[in-house]
C-alpha positions as CSV (number, residue, x, y, z in Angstrom):
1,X,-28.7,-8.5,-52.1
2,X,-32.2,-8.6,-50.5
3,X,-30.6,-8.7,-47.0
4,X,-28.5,-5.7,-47.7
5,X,-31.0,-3.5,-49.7
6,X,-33.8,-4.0,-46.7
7,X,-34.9,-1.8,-44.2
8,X,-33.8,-2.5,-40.6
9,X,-36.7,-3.1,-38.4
10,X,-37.2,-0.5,-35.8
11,X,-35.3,-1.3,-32.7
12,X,-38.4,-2.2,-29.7
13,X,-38.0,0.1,-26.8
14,X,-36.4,-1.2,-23.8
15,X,-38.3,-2.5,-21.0
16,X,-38.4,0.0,-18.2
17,X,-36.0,-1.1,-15.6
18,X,-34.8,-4.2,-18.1
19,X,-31.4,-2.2,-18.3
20,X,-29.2,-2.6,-21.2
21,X,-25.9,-3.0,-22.8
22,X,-23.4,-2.3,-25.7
23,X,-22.9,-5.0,-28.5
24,X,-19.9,-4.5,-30.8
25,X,-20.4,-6.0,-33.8
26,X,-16.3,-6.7,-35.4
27,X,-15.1,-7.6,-38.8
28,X,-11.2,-8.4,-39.3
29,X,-9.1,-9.3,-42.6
30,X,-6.5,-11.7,-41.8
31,X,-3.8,-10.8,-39.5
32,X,-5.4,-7.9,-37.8
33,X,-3.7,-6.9,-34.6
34,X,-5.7,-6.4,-31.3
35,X,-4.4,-3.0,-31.2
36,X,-6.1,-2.0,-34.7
37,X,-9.6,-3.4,-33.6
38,X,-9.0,-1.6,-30.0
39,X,-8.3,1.6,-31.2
40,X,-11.0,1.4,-34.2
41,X,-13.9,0.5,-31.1
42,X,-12.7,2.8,-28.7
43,X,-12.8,5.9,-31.2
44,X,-16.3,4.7,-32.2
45,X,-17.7,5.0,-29.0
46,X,-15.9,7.9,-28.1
47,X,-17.0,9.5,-31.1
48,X,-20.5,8.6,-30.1
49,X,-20.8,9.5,-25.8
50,X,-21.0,5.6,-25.1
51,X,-19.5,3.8,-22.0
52,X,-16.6,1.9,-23.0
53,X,-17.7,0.0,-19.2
54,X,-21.4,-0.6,-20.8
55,X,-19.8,-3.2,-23.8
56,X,-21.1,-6.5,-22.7
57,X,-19.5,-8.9,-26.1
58,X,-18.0,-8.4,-29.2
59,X,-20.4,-10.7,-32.1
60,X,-18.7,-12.0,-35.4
61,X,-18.9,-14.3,-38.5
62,X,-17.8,-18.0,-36.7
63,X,-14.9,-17.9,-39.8
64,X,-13.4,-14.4,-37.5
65,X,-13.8,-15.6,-34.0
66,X,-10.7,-17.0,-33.8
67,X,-9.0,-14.0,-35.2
68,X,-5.9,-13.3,-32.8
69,X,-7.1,-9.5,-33.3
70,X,-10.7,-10.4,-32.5
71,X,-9.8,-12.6,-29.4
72,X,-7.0,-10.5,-28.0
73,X,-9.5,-7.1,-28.1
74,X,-12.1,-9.4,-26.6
75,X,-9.7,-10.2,-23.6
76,X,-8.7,-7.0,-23.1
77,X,-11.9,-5.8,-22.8
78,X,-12.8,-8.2,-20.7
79,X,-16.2,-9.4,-22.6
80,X,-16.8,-12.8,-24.4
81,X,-17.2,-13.0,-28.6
82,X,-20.3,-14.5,-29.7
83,X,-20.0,-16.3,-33.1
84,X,-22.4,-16.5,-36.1
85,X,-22.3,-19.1,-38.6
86,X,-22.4,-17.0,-42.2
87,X,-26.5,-18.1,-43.0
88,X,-27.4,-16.3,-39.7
89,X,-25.9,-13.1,-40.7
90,X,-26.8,-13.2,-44.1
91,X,-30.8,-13.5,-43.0
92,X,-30.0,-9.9,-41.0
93,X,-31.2,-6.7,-42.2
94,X,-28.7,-4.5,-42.5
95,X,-28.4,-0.7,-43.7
96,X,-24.9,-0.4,-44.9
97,X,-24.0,-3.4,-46.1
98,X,-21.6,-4.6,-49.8
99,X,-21.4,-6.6,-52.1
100,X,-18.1,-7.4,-51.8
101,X,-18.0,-8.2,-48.4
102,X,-21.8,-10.8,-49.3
103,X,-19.3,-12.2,-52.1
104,X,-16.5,-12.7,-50.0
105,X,-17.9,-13.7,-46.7
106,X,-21.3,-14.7,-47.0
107,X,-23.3,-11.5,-45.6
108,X,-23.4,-7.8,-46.9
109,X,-21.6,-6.6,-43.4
110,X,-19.9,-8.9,-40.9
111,X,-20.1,-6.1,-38.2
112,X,-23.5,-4.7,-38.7
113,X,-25.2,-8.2,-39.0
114,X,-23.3,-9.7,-36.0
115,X,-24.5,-6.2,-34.2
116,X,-27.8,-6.4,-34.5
117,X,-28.5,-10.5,-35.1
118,X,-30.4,-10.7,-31.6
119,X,-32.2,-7.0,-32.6
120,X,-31.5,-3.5,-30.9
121,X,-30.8,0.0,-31.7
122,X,-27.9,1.0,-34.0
123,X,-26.1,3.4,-32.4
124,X,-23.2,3.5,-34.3
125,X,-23.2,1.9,-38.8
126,X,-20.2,0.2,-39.9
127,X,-17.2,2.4,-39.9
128,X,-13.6,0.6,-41.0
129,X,-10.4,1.3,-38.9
130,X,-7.0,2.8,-41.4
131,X,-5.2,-0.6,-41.4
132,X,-1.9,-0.5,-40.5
133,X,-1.3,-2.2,-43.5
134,X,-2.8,-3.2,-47.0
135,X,-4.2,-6.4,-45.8
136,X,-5.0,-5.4,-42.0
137,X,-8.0,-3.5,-41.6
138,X,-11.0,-4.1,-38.9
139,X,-14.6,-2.8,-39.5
140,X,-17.1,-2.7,-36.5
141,X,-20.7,-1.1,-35.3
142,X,-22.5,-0.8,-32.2
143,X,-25.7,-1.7,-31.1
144,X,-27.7,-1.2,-27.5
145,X,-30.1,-4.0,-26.9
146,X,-31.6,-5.2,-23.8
147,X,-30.0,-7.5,-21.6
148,X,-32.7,-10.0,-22.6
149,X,-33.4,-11.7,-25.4
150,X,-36.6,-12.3,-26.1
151,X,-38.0,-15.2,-28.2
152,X,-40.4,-15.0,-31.3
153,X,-43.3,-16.3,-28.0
154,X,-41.9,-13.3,-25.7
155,X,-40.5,-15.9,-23.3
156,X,-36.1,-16.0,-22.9
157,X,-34.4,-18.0,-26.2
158,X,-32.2,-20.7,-25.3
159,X,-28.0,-19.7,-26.6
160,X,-27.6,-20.2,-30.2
161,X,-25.5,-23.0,-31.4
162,X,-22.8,-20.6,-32.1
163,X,-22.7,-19.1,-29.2
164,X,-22.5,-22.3,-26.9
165,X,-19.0,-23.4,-28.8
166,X,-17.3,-20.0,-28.6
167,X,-15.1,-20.3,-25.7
168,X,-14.1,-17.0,-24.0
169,X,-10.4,-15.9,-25.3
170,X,-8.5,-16.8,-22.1
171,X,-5.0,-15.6,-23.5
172,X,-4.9,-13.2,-20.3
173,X,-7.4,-11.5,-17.7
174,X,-8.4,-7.9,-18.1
175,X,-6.1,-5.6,-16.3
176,X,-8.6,-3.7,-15.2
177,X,-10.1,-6.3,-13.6
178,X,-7.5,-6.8,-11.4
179,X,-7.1,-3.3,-10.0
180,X,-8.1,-3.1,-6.1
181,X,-8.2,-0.1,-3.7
182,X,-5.2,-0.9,-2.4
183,X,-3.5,0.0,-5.7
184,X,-3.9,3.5,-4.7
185,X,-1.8,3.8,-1.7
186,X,0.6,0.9,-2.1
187,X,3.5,3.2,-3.3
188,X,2.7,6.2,-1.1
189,X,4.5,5.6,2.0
190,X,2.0,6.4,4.3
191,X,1.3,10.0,3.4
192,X,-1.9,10.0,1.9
193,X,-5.2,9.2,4.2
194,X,-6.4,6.3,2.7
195,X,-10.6,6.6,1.5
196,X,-9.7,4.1,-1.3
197,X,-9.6,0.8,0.8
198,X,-12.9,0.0,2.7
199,X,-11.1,-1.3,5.8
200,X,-12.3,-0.3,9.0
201,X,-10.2,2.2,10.6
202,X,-8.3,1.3,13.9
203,X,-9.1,-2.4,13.5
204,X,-8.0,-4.8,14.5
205,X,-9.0,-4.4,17.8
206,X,-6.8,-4.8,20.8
207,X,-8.3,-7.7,21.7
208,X,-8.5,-9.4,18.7
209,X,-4.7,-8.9,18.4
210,X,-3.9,-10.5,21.9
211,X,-5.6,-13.3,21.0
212,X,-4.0,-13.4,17.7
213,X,-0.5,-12.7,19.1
214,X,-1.8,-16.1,21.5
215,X,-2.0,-18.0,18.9
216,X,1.3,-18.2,17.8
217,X,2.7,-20.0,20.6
218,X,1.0,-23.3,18.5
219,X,2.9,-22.2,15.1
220,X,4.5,-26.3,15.3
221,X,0.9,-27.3,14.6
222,X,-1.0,-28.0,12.0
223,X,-4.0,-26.2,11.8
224,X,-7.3,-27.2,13.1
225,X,-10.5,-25.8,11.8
226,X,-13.1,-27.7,13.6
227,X,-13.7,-25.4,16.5
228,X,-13.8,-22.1,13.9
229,X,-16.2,-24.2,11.8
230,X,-18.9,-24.5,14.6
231,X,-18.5,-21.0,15.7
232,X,-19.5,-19.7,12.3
233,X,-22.2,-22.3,12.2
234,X,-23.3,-21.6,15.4
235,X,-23.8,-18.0,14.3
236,X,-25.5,-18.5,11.4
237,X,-27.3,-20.8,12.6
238,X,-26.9,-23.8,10.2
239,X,-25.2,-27.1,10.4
240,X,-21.4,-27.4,10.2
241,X,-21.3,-29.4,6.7
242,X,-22.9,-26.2,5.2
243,X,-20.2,-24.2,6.3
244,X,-16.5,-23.6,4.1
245,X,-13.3,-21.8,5.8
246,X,-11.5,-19.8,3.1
247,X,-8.3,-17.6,2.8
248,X,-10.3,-14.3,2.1
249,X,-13.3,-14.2,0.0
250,X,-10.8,-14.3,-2.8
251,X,-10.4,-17.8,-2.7
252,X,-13.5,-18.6,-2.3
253,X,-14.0,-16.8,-5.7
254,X,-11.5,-19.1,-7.1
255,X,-12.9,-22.4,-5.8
256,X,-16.3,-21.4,-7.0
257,X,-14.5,-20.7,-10.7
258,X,-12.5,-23.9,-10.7
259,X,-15.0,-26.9,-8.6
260,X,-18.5,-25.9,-9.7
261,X,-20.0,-27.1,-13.1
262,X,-21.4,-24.6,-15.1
263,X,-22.6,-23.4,-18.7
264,X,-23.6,-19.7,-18.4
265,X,-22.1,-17.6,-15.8
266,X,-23.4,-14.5,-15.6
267,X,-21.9,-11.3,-13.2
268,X,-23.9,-8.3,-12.2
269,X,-22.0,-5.2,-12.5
270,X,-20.5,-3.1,-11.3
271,X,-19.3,-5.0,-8.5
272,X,-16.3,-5.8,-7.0
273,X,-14.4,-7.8,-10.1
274,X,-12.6,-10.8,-8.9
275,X,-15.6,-13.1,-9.7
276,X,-15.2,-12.1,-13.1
277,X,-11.3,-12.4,-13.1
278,X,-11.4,-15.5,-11.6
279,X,-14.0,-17.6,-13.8
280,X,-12.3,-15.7,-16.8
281,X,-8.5,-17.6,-15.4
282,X,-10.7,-21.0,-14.9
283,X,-11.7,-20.3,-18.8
284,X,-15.2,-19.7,-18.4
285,X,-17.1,-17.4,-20.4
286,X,-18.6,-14.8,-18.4
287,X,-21.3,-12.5,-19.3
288,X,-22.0,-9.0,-17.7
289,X,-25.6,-7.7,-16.7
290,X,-25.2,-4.1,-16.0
291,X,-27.2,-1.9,-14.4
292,X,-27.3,1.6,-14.7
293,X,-26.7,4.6,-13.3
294,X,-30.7,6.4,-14.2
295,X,-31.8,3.4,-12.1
296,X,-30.1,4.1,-9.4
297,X,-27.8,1.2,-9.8
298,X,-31.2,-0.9,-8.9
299,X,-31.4,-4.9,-9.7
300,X,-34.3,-6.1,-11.9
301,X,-34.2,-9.7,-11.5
302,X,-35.7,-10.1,-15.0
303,X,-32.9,-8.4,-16.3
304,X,-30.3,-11.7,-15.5
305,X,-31.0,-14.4,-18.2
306,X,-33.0,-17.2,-17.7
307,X,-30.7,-19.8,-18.9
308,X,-27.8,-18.1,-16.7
309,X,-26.9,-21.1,-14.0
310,X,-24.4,-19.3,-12.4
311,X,-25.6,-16.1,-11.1
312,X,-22.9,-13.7,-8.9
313,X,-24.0,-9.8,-7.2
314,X,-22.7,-7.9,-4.3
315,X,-24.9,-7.2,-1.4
316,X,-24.3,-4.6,-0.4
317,X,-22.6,-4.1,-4.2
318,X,-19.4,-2.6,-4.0
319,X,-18.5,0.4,-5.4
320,X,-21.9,1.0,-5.7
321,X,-23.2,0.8,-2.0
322,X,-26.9,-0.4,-3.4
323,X,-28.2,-3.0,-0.7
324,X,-30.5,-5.4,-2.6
325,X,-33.9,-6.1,-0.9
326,X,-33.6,-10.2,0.3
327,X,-36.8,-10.6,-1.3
328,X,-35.5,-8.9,-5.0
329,X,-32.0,-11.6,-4.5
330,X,-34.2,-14.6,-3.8
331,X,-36.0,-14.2,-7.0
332,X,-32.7,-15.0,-8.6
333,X,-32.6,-18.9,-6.9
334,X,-34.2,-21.7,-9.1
335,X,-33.5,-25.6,-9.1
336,X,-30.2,-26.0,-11.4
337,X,-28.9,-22.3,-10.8
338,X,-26.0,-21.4,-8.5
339,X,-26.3,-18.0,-7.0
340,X,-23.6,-16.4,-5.5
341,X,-24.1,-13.5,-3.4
342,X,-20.6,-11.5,-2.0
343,X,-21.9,-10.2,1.1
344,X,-18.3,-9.6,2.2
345,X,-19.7,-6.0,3.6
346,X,-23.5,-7.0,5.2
347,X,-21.4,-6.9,8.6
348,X,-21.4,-2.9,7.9
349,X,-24.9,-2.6,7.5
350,X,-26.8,-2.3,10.7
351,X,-29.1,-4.9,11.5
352,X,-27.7,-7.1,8.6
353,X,-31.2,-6.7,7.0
354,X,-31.1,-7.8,3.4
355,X,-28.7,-10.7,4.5
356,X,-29.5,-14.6,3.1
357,X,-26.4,-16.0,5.4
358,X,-28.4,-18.4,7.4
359,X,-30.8,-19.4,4.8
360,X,-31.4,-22.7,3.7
361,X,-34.6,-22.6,1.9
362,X,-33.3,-21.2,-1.4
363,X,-32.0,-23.6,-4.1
364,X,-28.6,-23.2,-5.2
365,X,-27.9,-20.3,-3.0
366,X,-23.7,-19.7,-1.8
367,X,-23.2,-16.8,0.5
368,X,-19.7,-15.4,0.6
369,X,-18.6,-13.5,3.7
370,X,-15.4,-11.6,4.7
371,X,-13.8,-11.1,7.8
372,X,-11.4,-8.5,6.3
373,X,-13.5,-5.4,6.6
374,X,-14.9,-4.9,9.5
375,X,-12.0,-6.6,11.6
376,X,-9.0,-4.9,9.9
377,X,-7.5,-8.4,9.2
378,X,-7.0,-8.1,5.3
379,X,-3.4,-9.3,6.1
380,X,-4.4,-12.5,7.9
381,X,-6.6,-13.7,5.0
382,X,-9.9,-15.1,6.3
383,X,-13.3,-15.7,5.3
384,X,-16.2,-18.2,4.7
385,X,-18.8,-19.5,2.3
386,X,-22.0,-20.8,3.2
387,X,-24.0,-23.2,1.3
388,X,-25.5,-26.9,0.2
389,X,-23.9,-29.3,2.2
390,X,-23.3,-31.0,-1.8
391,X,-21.8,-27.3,-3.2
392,X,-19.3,-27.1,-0.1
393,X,-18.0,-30.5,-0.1
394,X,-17.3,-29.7,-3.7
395,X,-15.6,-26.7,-2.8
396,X,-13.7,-28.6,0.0
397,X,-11.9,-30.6,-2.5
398,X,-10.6,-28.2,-4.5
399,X,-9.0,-26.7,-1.6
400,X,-5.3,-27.2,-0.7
401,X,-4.5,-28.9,2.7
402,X,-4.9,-27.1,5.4
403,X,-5.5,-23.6,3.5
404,X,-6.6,-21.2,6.4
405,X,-3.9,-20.5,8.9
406,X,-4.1,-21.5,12.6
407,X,-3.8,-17.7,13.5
408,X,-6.8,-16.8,11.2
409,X,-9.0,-19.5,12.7
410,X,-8.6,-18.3,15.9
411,X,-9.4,-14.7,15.1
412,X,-12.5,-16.6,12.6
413,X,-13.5,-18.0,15.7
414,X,-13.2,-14.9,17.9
415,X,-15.1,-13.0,15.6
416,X,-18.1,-14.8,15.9
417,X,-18.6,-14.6,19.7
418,X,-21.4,-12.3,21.1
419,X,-18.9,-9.8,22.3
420,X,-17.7,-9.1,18.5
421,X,-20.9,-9.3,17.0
422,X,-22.4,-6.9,19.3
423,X,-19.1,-4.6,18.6
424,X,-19.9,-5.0,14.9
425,X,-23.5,-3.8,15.4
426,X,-22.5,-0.6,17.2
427,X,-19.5,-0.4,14.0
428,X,-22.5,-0.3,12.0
429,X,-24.2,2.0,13.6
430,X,-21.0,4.6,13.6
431,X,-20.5,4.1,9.9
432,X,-23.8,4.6,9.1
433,X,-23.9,8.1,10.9
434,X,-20.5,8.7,9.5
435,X,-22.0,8.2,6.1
436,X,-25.2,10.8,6.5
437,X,-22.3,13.3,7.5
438,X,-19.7,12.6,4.6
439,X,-23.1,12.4,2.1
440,X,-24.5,15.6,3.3
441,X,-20.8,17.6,2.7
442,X,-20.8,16.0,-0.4
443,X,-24.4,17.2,-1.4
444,X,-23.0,21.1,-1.3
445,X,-20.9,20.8,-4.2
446,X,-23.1,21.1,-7.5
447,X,-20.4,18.8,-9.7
448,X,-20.8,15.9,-7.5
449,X,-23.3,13.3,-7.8
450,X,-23.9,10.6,-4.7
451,X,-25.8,7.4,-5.8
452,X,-28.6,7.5,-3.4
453,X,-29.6,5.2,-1.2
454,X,-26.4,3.7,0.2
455,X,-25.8,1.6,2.8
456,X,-21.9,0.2,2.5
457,X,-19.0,1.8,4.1
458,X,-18.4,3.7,1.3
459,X,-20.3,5.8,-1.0
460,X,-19.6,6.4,-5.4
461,X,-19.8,9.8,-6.3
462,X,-19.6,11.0,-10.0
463,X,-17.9,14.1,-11.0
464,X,-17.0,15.1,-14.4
465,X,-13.4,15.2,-14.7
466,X,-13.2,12.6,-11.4
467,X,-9.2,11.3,-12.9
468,X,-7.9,14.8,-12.4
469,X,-10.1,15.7,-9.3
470,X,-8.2,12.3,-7.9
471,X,-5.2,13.6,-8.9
472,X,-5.8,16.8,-7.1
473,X,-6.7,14.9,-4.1
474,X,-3.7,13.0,-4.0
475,X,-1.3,16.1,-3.9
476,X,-4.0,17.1,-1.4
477,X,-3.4,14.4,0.7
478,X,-6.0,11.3,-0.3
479,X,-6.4,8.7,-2.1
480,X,-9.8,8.0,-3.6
481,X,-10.4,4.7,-5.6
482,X,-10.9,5.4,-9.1
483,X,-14.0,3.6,-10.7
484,X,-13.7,3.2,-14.3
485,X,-12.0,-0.5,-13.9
486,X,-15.5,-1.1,-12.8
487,X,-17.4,-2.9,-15.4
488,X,-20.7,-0.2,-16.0
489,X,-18.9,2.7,-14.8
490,X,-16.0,4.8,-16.4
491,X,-13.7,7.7,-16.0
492,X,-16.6,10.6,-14.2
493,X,-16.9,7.7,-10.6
494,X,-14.8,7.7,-7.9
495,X,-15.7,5.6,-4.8
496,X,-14.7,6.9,-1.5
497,X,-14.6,5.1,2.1
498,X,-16.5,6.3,5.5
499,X,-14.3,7.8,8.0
500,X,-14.8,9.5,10.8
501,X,-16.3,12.9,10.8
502,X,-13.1,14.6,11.5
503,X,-11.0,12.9,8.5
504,X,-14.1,13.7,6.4
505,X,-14.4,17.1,7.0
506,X,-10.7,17.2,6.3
507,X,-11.7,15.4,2.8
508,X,-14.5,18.1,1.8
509,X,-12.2,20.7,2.4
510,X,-9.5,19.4,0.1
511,X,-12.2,17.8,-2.6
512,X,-13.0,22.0,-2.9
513,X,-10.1,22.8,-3.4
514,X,-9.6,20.0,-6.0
515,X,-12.6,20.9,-7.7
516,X,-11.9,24.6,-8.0
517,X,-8.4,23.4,-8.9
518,X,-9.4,21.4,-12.0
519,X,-12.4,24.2,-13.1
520,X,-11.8,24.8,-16.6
C-alpha cells in the first residue's frame, strides 16, 4: 500500500502564460453507461466552479478504456482517453486511494492515479457516481496541469506507450462541435437581425452577382479551374502548384483530416470547430490546447506540444477575435510539422497584417482562406488552401472530380482582381470603425466583458447569465451566437457580429433592456 499511504507531491506552479487544462481522471465497473460517467463528471465540476469547455482528456487503467461508458463520455465530450497500463498507476501517489480497488485492479484509485499520472493540482479527489445499478457505478477526479509535459531533464516527453495505441472513440462527433452561427436564425423566418453569422452585410455585391448570373450561360460545361487558379496565385504571389480550389474552407478541413499523414494533431481553442469535427470523423485523435480568458485569449507557442505534427489555430481566431502576431504563428513551423492556419477572416482585417498567405519560407505551413465572408457567397461554396507544392497535390487527390463549381470559380476569380481587393481594404476599414463604435456601447454596461484587442468582424463578450440575456435578445429582435459549443469557453460568452452603426445602436438598446430584463 505504499503508493496509496504516500503523500502527493505538491503540484509545480504553472508557467506564466503556459495555459492549462482539465484532466478527468475515470474509473467504470463493467457495463457502465455513458450517461452515469456524464452526469458523475459534470456534477463534479459543477460542484467545483470548473469549465466543462477547459477538459482536454479523460485518463484510465488500459483494462477501462474500452469501456462503452468510458468511450461514449469521451465522444461526447469531444476529448480523447489516454490509457495507463496498471504498473504506471500503481507507481502514482495518490491521497484517497483502497485497498480493494489495489486488489482488484492493480492500483489504490483508477481515477486519482490516471489524474494525476503526468502531475498537476488536484482539484477535485475521487468521488463515486450512485450507479444505476448494483454493478454500474463510475468513480472520477479532476486535475489542472499544464498543457506541457515536462520531462525528468525539463525538455517535452515523447507520448507514453499507452497513449500512442488509444485511438480516439469515433462512435460519433461531438454535437457541439457541429453547431454554427447559422443555427441561430435558420428557423426564424427572417425576423430577427442576424449578429450571429459573420457574413458581410449587403454582399454580394452587384457586380459580383452579374458576373455570377454570367456564368450560368456555360452550366453544359464542365468546370474549369485553371484561370481561377492563377488569379489566386497571382495574388498571393506564389506559383500555381501551391495553390488548392476548395468548396468552402470546410472542405478543405476535411481533405486535410482525410489525405495528410499524421500522429498528433493538436487544435488551439477556442476556435472555430470544424477542424476538430473533421479529424475526429477521419478517426484521428485530437488534442486541445486552450488558452484562456486571464490571458487575454493570447497564444504561447510553448504552450502547443513539441511532438504535435499537426498543428491548426484561427487567425484572426474566431469567436475570439485575437489576431496572432506572424512572428508568434511562425514559431509554430518546424521540419516534419504541418501547421494549419484558418485565416478564413484576414480579408477583414485592414492591411492583412499578421497574414502568412504568400509565404513560402516556413516548413509545413497550409494557409486556409474563405471567400464566404467578406463576399457574402456562403451559398456558392468557395475557398482555397495554400501550401507545399507536395501537401496540395496530396490534397488534390483526395478531392472529387471537378469539386468547385463553374459559377464559384468565376466569382474566385473575380475576387481576386485589384478592383475587389481594393473594395476589401476599404470593407476593412468600415468594419474596423464599426467595431470601436459597437465595443465602446458595449464598454457602458458593467456586466459585460469585451476581450480586448480584437481585430475580426466580430467581437466575444462575457456576461454572466449570457443563455437568458440571448434569449432576451431574441424576443428583442437578434440573434447572438452562443459560445459555450466553443471548446475553452462555456455558458457566460456570447460572440456578436459588426454591423453598421445604426443596427448596433439598435443592438445596445435592446442588450439593456435584456440585461435589466434578466437582473435577478
Amino acid at each position: 500500500m505504499a503508493a496509496a499511504d504516500a503523500v502527493p507531491r505538491a503540484a509545480a506552479p504553472l508557467p506564466p502564460g503556459a495555459g492549462s487544462c482539465l484532466v478527468v481522471g475515470v474509473g467504470a465497473s463493467k457495463g457502465v453507461r455513458a450517461e452515469e460517467v456524464l452526469g458523475l463528471i459534470g456534477a463534479a465540476l459543477a460542484q467545483a466552479g470548473l469549465d466543462p469547455g477547459e477538459v482536454a482528456e479523460l485518463a484510465t487503467l488500459d483494462g477501462k478504456s474500452r469501456e462503452p461508458g468510458i468511450m461514449g463520455a469521451a465522444a461526447r465530450l469531444g476529448v480523447p482517453v489516454l490509457a495507463y497500463a496498471a504498473d504506471e498507476l500503481a507507481a502514482v501517489a495518490v491521497p484517497h486511494g483502497s485497498r480493494a480497488a489495489l486488489a482488484a485492479v492493480g492500483t489504490p484509485s483508477v481515477a486519482e492515479a490516471a489524474a494525476l499520472a503526468r502531475g498537476g493540482e488536484l482539484l477535485v479527489p475521487k468521488r463515486k457516481s450512485s450507479g444505476t445499478g448494483r454493478a454500474a457505478m463510475a468513480t472520477c477526479a479532476i486535475v489542472r496541469r499544464p498543457h506541457l509535459r515536462p520531462s525528468a531533464d525539463g525538455r517535452d516527453a515523447p507520448p507514453t506507450r499507452s497513449e500512442e495505441a488509444m485511438p480516439i472513440p469515433t462512435t460519433e462527433v461531438p454535437l457541439d462541435l457541429r453547431h454554427h452561427g447559422d443555427a441561430e436564425v435558420r428557423d426564424d423566418g427572417g425576423e430577427l437581425i442576424d449578429l450571429a453569422v459573420n457574413v458581410r452585410t449587403g454582399t454580394p455585391p452587384a457586380w459580383l452577382r452579374e458576373r455570377i448570373a454570367d456564368s450560368l450561360t456555360g452550366l453544359a460545361s464542365y468546370p474549369d479551374g485553371r484561370a481561377a487558379r492563377a488569379a489566386v496565385a497571382a495574388r498571393h504571389g506564389v506559383p500555381v502548384d501551391r495553390v488548392l480550389l476548395t468548396a468552402g474552407a470546410a472542405e478543405a478541413f476535411v481533405l486535410l483530416a482525410r489525405a495528410l499523414t499524421f500522429r498528433h494533431a493538436v487544435v488551439v481553442h477556442p476556435q472555430f470547430t470544424e477542424p476538430e469535427a473533421a479529424l475526429r470523423d477521419a478517426g484521428h485523435a485530437v488534442r486541445r490546447v486552450l488558452l484562456r480568458a486571464e490571458d487575454g485569449f493570447r497564444l504561447d507557442p510553448a504552450a502547443v506540444p513539441q511532438e504535435a505534427d499537426l498543428v491548426v489555430v484561427g487567425n484572426p481566431t474566431n469567436p475570439t477575435s485575437v489576431l496572432h502576431p506572424a512572428d508568434v504563428l511562425s514559431q509554430l513551423a518546424r521540419p516534419g510539422r504541418t501547421l494549419v492556419v484558418d485565416e478564413a477572416f484576414m480579408d477583414a482585417v485592414p492591411g492583412e497584417r499578421a497574414a502568412l498567405a504568400g509565404r513560402t519560407d516556413l516548413p509545413g505551413l497550409v494557409v486556409l482562406r474563405s471567400l464566404t465572408k467578406t463576399w457574402g457567397l456562403a451559398g456558392l461554396r468557395i475557398g482555397y488552401v495554400l501550401g507545399e507544392p507536395e501537401t496540395v497535390a496530396a490534397l488534390q487527390r483526395a478531392q472529387p472530380l471537378w469539386p468547385v463549381s463553374a459559377p464559384a470559380l468565376v466569382a474566385a476569380a473575380a475576387c481576386m482582381e485589384p478592383r475587389a481587393l481594393a473594395e476589401a481594404e476599404a470593407a476593412a476599414v468600415r468594419i474596423a470603425e464599426d467595431r470601436a463604435h459597437l465595443l465602446a456601447g458595449l464598454a457602458e454596461f458593467d456586466e459585460v466583458s469585451a476581450v480586448e484587442g480584437a481585430e475580426g468582424p466580430f467581437v466575444l463578450v462575457r456576461i454572466d447569465g449570457a443563455d437568458r440575456v440571448r434569449e432576451r435578445l431574441r424576443g428583442l429582435g437578434f440573434a447572438a451566437r452562443r459560445g459555450d459549443t466553443f471548446p475553452g469557453l462555456g455558458r457566460a460568452w456570447l460572440r456578436v457580429a459588426v454591423r453598421d452603426r445604426t443596427t448596433t445602436n439598435r443592438f445596445l438598446q435592446s442588450l439593456d433592456q435584456a440585461l435589466t430584463l434578466t437582473r435577478p
